[in-house]
C-alpha positions as CSV (number, residue, x, y, z in Angstrom):
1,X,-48.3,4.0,-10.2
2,X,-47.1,0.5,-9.4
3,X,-43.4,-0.2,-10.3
4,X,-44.9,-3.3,-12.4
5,X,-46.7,-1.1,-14.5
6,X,-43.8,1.5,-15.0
7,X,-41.7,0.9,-18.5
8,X,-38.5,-0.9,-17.4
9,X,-35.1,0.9,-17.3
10,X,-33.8,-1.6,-19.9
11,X,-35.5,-3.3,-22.9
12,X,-32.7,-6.1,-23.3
13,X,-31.5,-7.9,-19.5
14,X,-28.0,-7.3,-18.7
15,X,-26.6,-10.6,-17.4
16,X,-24.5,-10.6,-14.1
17,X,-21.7,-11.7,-15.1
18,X,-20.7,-12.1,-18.7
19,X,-16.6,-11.9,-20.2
20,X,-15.2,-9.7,-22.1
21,X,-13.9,-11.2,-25.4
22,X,-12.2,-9.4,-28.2
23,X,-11.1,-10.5,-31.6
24,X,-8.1,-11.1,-30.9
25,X,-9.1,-13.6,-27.8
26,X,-10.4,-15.7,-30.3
27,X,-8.3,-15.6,-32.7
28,X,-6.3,-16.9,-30.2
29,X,-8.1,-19.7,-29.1
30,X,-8.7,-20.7,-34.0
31,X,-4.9,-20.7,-33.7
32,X,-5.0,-23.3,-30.8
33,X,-7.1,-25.1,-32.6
34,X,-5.5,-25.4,-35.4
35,X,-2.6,-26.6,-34.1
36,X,-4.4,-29.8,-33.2
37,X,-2.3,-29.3,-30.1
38,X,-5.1,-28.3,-27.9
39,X,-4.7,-30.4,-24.7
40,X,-2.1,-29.8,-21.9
41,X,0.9,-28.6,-24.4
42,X,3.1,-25.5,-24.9
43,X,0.5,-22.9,-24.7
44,X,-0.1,-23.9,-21.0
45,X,3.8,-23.5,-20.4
46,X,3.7,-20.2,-22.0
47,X,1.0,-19.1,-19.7
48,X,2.3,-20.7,-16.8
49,X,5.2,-18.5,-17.5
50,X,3.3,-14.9,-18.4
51,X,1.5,-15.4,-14.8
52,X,5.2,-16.3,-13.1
53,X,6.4,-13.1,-14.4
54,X,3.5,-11.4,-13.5
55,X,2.7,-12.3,-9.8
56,X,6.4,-12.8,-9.0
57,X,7.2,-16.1,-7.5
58,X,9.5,-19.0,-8.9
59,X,6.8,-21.2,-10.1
60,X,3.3,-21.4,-11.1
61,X,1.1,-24.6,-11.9
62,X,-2.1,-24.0,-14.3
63,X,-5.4,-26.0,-13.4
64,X,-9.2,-26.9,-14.3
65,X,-10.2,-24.5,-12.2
66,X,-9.4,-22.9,-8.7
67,X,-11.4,-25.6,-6.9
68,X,-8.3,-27.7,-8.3
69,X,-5.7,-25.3,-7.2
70,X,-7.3,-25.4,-3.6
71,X,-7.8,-28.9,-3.5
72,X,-4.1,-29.5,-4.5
73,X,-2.6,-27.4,-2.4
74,X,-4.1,-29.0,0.7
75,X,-2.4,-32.1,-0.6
76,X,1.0,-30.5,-1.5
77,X,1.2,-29.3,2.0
78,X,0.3,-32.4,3.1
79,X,-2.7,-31.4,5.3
80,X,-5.0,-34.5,6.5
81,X,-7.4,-36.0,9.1
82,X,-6.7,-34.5,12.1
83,X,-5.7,-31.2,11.1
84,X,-7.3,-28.2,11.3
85,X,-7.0,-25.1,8.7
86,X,-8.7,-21.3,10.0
87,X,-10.5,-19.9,7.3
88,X,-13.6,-17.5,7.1
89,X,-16.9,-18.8,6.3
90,X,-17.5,-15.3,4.0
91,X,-16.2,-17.2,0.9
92,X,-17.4,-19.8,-2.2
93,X,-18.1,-23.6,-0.7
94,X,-14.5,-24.5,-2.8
95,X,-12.4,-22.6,0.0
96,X,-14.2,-25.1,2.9
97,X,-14.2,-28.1,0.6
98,X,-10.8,-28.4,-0.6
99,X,-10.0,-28.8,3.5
100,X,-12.7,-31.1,3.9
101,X,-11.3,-32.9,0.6
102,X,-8.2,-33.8,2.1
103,X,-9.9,-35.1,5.7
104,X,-9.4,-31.9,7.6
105,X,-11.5,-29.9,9.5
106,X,-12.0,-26.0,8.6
107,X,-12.1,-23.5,11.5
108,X,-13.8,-20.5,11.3
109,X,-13.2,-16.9,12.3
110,X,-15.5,-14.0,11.5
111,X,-14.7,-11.4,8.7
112,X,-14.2,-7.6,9.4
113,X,-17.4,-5.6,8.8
114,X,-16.0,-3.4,6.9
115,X,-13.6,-4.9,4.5
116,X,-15.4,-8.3,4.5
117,X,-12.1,-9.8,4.8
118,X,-10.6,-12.6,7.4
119,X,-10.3,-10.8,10.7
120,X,-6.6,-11.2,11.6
121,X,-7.3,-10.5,15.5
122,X,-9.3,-13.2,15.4
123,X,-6.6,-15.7,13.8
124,X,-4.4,-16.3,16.7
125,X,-7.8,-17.0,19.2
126,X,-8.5,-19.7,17.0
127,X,-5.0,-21.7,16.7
128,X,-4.8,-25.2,18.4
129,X,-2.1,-27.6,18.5
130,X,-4.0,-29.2,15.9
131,X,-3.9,-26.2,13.3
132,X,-1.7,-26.8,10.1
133,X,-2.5,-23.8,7.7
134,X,-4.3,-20.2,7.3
135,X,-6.6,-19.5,4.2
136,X,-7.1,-16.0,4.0
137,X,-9.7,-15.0,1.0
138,X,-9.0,-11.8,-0.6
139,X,-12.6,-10.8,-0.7
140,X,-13.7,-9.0,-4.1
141,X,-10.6,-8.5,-4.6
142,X,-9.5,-6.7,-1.5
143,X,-6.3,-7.7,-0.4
144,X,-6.3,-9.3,3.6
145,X,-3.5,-7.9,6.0
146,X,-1.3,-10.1,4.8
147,X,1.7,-8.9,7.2
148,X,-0.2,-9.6,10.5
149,X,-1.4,-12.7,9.0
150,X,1.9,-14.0,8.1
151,X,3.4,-12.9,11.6
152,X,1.0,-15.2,13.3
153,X,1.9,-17.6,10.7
154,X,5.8,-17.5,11.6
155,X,5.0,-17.1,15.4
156,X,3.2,-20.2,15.1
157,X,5.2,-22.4,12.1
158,X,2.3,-22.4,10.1
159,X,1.2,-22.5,5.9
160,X,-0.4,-19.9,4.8
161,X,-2.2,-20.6,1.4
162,X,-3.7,-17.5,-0.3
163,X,-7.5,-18.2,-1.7
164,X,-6.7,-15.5,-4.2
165,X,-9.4,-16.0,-7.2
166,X,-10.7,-12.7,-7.2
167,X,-7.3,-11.0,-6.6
168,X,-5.1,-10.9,-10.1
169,X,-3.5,-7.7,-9.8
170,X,-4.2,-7.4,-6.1
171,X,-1.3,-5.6,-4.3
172,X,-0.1,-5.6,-0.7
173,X,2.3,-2.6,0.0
174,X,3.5,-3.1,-3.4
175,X,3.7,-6.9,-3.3
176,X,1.2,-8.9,-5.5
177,X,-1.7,-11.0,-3.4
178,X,-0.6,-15.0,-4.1
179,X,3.2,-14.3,-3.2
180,X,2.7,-13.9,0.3
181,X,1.5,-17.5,1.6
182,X,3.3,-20.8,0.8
183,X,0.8,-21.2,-2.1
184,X,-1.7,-19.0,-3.8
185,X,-4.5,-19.8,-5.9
186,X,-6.3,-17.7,-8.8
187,X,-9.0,-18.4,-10.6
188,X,-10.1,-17.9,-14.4
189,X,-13.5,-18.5,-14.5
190,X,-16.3,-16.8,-16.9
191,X,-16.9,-13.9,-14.2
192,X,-13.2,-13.3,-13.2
193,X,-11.2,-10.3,-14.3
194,X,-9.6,-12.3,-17.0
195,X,-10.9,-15.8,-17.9
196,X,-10.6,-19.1,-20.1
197,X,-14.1,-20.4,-19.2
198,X,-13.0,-22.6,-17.0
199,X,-9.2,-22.2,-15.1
200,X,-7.1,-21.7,-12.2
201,X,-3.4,-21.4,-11.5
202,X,-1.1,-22.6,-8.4
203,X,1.6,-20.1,-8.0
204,X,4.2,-20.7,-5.0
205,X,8.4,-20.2,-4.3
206,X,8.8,-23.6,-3.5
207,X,9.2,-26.0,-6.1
208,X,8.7,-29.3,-3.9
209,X,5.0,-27.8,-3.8
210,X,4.9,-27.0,-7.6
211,X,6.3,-30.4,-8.4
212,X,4.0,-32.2,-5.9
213,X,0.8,-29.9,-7.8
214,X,2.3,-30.8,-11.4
215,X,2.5,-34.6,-10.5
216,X,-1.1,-35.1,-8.7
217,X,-3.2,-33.0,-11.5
218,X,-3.0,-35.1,-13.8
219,X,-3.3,-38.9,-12.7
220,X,0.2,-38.6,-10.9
221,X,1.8,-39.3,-14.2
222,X,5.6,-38.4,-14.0
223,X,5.8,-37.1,-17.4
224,X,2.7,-36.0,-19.3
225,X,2.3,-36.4,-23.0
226,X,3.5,-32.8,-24.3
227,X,6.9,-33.3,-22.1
228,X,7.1,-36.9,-23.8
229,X,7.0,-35.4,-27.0
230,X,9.1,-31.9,-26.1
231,X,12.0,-34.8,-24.7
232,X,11.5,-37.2,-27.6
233,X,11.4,-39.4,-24.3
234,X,10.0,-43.0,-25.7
235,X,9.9,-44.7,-22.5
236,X,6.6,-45.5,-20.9
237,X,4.9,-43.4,-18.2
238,X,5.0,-44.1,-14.6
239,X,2.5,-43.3,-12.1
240,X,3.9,-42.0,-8.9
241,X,0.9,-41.8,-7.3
242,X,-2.7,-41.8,-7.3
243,X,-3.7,-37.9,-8.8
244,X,-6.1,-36.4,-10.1
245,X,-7.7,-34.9,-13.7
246,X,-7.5,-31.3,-12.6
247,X,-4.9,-30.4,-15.8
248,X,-5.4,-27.0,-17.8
249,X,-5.6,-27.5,-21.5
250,X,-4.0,-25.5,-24.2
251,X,-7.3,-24.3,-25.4
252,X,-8.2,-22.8,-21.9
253,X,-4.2,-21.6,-21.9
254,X,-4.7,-19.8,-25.4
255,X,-7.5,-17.5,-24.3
256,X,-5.5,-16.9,-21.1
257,X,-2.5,-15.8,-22.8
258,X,-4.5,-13.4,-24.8
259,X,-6.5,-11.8,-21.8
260,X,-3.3,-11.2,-19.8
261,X,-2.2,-8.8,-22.4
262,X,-5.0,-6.5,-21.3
263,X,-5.4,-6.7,-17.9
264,X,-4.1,-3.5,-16.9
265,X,-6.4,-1.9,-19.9
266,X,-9.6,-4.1,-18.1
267,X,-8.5,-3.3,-14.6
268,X,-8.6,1.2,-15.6
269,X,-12.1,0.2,-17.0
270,X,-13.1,-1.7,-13.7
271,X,-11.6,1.7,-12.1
272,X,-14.0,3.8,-14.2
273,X,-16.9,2.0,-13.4
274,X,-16.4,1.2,-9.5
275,X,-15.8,5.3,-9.2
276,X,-19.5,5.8,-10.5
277,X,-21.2,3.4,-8.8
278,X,-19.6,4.8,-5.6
279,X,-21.0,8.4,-6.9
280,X,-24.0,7.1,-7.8
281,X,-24.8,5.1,-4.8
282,X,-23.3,7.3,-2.0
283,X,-26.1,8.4,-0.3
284,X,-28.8,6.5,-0.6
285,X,-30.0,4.2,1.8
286,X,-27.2,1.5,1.2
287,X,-23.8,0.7,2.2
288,X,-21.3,0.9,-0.5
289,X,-17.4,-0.4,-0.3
290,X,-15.5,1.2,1.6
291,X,-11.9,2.7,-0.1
292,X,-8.6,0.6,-0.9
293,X,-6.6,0.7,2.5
294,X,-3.3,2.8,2.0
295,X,-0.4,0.8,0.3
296,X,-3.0,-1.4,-1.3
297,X,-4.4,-1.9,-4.7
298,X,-8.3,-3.4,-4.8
299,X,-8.3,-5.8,-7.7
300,X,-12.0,-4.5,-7.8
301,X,-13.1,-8.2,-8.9
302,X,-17.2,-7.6,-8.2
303,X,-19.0,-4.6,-6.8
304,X,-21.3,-5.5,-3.6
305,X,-23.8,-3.3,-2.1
306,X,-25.5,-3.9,1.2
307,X,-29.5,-3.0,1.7
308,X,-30.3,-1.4,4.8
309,X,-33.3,-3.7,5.5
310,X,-34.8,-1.2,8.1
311,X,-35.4,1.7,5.5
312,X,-36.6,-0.6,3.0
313,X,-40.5,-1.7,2.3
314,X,-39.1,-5.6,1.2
315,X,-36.4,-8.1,1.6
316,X,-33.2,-8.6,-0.7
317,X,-35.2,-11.1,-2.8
318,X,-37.6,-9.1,-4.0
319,X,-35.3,-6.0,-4.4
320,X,-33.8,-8.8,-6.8
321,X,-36.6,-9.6,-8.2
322,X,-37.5,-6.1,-8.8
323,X,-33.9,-5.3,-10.2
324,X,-35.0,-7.9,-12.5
325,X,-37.6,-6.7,-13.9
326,X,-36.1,-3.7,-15.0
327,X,-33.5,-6.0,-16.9
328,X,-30.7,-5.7,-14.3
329,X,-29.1,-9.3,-13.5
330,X,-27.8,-10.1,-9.8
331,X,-26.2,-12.1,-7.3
332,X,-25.1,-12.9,-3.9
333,X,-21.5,-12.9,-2.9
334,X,-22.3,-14.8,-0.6
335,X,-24.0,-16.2,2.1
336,X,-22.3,-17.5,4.6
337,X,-21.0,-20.7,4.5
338,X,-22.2,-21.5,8.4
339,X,-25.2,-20.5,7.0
340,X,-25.7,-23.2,5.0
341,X,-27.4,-26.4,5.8
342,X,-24.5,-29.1,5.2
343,X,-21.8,-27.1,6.8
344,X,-24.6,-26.5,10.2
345,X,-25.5,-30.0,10.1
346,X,-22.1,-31.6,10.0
347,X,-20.7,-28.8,12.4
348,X,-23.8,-27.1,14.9
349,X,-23.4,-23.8,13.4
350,X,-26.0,-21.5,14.5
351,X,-26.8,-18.5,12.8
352,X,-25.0,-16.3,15.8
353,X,-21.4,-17.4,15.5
354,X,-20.4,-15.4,12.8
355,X,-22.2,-11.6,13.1
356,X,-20.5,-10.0,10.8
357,X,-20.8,-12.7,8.0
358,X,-24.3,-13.6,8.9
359,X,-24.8,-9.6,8.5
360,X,-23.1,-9.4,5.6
361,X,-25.1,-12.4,4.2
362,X,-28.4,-11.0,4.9
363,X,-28.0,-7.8,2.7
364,X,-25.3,-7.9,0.6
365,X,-26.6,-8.1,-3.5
366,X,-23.5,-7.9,-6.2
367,X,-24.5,-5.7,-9.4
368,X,-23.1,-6.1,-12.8
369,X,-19.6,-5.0,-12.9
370,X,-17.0,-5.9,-15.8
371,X,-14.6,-4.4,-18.4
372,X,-17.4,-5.3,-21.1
373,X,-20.1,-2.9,-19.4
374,X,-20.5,-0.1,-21.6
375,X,-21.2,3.7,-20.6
376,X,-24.6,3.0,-21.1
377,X,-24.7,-0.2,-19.5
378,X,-23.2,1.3,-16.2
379,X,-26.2,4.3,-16.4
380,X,-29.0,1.3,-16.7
381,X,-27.5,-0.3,-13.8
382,X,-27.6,2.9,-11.7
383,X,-30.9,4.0,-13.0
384,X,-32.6,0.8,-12.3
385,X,-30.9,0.4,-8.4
386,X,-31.8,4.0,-7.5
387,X,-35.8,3.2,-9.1
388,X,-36.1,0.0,-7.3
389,X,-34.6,2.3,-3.6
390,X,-36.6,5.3,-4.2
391,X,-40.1,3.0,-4.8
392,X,-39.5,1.0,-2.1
393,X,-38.0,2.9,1.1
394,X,-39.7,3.5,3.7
């Protein structure tokens, strides 16, 4: 029988990626509301703080988004034209952007095969007297080997600036992923491990930074209108310089206190359900992450599988497609930025620079994986993988 004509593993479609949110989130969010304080105000301080104490630096800056935090940081640091930042082209377009934001030019070293992360080794072939920074991304929400990265960054006097947005609650040999680098930068957004729709967060030990970020988010006022009303300051505003609308709002802020109460409870869950997909899937034709290196902790952000093309009867669109049909959402994390037509065109990437992104990029599918995924949820999702490999391999 035809897999279009078999009866589909679920009768509702389970979205990629949708949050989890309680009660209690939004009760968070009608109390915010009724303040009629709901723009940049004391619920973002109070967050700010929660993620200080959390993560474990001195300061911490909350954004519009991590795109923001990124973007920021480039300017903090006070990268420009001319200077180059080494990055890995396995990563969102933000990561390459923000550099390219700022008039700098991103250089790009391949990823490990296995881990998906920056390759380290690679780093120090790739530094030129032009280099100013290194952006490691903590892919998925495994943390990069961030002592060997910031050795090359000391041998060398360079910034390290962590792209951390799928890493809250990431540990390096017991130190949390975004207090390693000069600055790191988190992300809240609607698929994250916690979220507030839209958000991101600075963090970094050195307040010229933090001030720098404060100042330039939101239109390089000195004093923004909360602080004018906390001071009972009466004077007018200055602008110090010519920023940006990247603030976080205490709307955003509210939901963000909320989910940071539970992260631990949502990181056991994303435990639970990473175990049995690595049951499930071990075994059949596809290659499933490989284990948290020793003295780490995997944040376990999203849940990647790679097809094995050459034991398979069609490409990863149509194993989409097909996941589809049986009600399963997917996506791609990612393909390769070199891969994509702006960055070849503006740089002569070919397709051959990177193997092991360009490998990565040509199987890799990302499943539903989040706290809000029921038992039953989890058992559609395995069900409906292991249909679509058993009717299709060769």
């Amino acid at each position: 029988m035809e897999i279009e004509k078999t009866k589909p593993v679920r009768k509702d479609l389970l979205i990629f990626g949708t949050p989890l949110i309680e009660e209690d989130d939004i009760s968070e969010v009608v109390e915010c509301l009724r303040s009629r304080w709901i723009s940049t105000g004391p619920r973002v301080a109070s967050f700010e703080k929660t993620f200080v104490d959390y993560i474990g630096t001195r300061h911490s800056v909350a954004l519009s988004s991590c795109s923001a935090a990124l973007h920021l940081s480039m300017l903090a640091a006070g990268i420009s034209r001319g200077d180059e930042v080494i990055t890995t082209p396995m990563t969102f377009a933000a990561t390459t952007n923000a550099i390219l934001h700022v008039g700098a030019k991103p250089v790009y070293v391949d990823v490990e095969k296995d881990t998906m992360n920056i390759d380290p080794d690679l780093i120090k072939k790739a530094i030129t007297p032009n280099t100013k920074a290194i952006l490691p991304v903590h892919f998925a929400g495994r943390p990069c080997k961030m002592d060997h990265i910031m050795e090359i960054a000391k041998q060398k006097d360079l910034l390290v600036i962590e792209d951390a947005a799928h890493a809250i609650g990431a540990k390096y040999k017991d130190k949390k992923i975004g207090s390693f680098g000069d600055m790191g930068c988190f992300s809240f957004y609607v698929t994250k491990n916690i979220v507030t729709a839209e958000g991101g967060m600075l963090t970094t030990n050195n307040e010229k930074y933090a001030n720098k970020v404060r100042l330039y988010s939101s239109h390089g006022i000195n004093k923004n209108a909360w602080q004018r009303e906390r001071d009972n300051d009466f004077k007018p505003y200055e602008i110090l310089f010519p920023g940006f609308k990247y603030n976080m709002t205490d709307i955003q802020a509210s939901l963000g206190i909320s989910q940071m109460k539970k992260l631990d409870r949502y990181f056991e869950r994303r435990k639970q359900i990473w175990k049995r997909y690595n049951e499930a899937f071990d075994g059949l034709p596809v290659t499933i992450p490989i284990p948290e290196e020793k003295n780490t902790v995997h944040a376990r952000h999203i849940y990647t599988i790679l097809l094995n093309p050459e034991h398979l009867k069609i490409n990863r669109y149509e194993f989409m497609k097909a996941l589809l049909r049986e009600n399963i959402g997917t996506s791609i994390h990612y393909i390769s930025l070199h891969l994509h037509k702006y960055y070849k065109e503006i740089f002569g990437f070919k397709d051959f620079d990177f193997p092991h992104s360009t490998h990565i990029s040509e199987r890799t599918i990302t499943i539903p994986f989040s706290a809000r995924l029921t038992d039953e949820d989890v058992e559609d999702v395995i069900k409906a993988v292991t249909k679509v490999i058993n009717y299709y391999k060769k």
